[in-house]
C-alpha beads as a LAMMPS data file, in Angstrom:
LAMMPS data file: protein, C-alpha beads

107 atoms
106 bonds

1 atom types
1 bond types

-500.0 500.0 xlo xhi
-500.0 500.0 ylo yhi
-500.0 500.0 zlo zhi

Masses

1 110.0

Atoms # bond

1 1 1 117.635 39.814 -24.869
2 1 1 117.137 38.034 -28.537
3 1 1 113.725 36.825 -26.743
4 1 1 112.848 39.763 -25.991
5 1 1 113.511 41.872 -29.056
6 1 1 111.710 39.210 -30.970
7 1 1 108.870 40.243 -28.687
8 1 1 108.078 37.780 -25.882
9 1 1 106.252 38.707 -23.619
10 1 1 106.219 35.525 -21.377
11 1 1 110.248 33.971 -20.901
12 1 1 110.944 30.439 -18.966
13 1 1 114.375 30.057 -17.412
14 1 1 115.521 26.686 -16.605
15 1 1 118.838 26.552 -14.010
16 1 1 120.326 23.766 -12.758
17 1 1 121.675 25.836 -9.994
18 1 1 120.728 28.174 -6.896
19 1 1 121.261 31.929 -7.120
20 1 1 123.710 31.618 -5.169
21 1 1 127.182 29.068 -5.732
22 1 1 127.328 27.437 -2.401
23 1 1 131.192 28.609 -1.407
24 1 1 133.627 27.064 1.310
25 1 1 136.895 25.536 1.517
26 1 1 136.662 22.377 -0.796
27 1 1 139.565 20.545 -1.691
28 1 1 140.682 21.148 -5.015
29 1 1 143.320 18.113 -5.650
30 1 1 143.330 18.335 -9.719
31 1 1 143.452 21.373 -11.481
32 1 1 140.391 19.740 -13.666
33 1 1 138.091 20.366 -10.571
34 1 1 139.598 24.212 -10.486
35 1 1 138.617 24.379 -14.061
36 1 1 134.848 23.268 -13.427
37 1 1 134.691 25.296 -10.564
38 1 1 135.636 28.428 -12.920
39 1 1 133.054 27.249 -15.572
40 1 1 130.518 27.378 -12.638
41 1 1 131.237 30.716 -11.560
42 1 1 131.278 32.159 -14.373
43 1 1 128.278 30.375 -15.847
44 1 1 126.304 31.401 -12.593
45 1 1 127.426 35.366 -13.430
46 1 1 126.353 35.140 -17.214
47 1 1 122.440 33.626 -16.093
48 1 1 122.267 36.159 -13.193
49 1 1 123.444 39.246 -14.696
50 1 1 120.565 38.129 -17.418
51 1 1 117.819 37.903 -15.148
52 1 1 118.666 40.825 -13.437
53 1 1 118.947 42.553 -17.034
54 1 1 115.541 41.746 -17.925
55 1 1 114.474 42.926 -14.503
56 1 1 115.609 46.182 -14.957
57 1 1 113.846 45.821 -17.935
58 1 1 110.978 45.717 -16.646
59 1 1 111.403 48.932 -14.224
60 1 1 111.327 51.263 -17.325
61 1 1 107.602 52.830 -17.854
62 1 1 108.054 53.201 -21.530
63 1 1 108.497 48.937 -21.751
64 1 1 106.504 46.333 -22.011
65 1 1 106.210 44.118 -19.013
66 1 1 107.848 40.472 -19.428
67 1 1 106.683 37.851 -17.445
68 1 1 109.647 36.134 -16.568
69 1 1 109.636 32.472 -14.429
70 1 1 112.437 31.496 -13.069
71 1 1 112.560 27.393 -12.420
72 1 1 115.873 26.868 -10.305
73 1 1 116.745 25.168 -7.162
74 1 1 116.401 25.972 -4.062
75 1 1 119.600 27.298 -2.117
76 1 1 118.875 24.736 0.628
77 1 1 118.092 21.809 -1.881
78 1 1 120.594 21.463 -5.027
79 1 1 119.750 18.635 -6.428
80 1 1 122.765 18.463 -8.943
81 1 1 124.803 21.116 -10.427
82 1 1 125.308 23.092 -14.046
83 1 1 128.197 20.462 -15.053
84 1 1 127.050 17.381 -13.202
85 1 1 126.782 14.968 -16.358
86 1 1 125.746 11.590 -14.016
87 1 1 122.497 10.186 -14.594
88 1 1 122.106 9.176 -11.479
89 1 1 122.178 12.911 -10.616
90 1 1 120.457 14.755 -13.706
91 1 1 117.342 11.578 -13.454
92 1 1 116.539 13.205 -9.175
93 1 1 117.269 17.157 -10.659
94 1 1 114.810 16.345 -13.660
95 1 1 112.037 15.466 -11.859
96 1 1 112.788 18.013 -8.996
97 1 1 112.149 20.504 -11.742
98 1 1 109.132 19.078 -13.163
99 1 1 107.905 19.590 -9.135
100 1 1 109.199 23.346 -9.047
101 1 1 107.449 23.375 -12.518
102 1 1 104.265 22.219 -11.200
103 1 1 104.428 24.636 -8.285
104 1 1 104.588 27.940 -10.234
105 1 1 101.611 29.667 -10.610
106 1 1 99.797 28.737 -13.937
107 1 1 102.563 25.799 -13.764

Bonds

1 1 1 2
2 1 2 3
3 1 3 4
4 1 4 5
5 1 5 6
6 1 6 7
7 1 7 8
8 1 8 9
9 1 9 10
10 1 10 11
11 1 11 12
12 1 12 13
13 1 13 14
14 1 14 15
15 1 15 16
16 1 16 17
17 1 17 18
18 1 18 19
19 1 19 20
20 1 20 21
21 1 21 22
22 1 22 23
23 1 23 24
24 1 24 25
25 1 25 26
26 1 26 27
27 1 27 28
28 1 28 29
29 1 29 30
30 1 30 31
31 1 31 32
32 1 32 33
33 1 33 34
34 1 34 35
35 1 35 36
36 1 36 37
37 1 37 38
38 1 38 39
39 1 39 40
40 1 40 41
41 1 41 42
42 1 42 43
43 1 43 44
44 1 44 45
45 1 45 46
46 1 46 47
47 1 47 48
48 1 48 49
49 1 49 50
50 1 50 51
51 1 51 52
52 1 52 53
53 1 53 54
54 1 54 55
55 1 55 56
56 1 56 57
57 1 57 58
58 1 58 59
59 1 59 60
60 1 60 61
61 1 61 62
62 1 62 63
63 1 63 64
64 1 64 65
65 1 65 66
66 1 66 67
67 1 67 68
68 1 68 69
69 1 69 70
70 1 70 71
71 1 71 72
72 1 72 73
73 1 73 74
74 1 74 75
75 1 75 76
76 1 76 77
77 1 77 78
78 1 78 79
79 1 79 80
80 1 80 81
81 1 81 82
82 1 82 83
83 1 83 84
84 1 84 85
85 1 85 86
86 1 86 87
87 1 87 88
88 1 88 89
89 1 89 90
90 1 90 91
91 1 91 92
92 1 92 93
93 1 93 94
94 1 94 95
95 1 95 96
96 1 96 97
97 1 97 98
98 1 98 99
99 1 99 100
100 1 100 101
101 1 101 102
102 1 102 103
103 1 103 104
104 1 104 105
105 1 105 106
106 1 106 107
């Protein structure tokens, strides 16, 4: 919204995760891992309901369009999560990026 009131025009959104939060039974043995499973949830709600915010956005006729790209992961191909803080994790999701990067038109 800020980026938008200080009139972009063009917005880049970097996720570290898919739309959707892959879901399951999982075994949550410490309440630590119930905790980071809340911050991912609710993380995943707050970047969504933005995107979808500047969406509608961009269905009213008395608005300027804004081009907003969307770099995320694939649902089939999550590389490594919002709160995965191991390099050997964030080193494959960087580059994986720079490839989805690379991909978009203009990218």
């Amino acid at each position: 919204k800020e980026a938008i009131d200080l009139g972009a025009d063009e917005i880049y959104v970097i996720l570290c995760s898919p739309f959707g939060l892959p879901y399951g039974k999982r075994d949550y043995g410490y309440s630590v891992d119930i905790g980071f499973r809340t911050i991912e949830i609710l993380t995943n709600e707050v970047y969504n309901n933005d995107i979808e915010t500047c969406l509608r956005y961009n269905t009213h006729p008395d608005k300027r369009k804004i081009d907003l790209r969307i770099i995320r992961p694939d649902e089939d191909n999550p590389v490594c999560g919002t709160l995965d803080f191991y390099q050997d994790k964030i080193r494959p999701g960087i580059e994986y990026g720079y490839e989805k990067a690379r991909g978009m038109e203009g990218g």
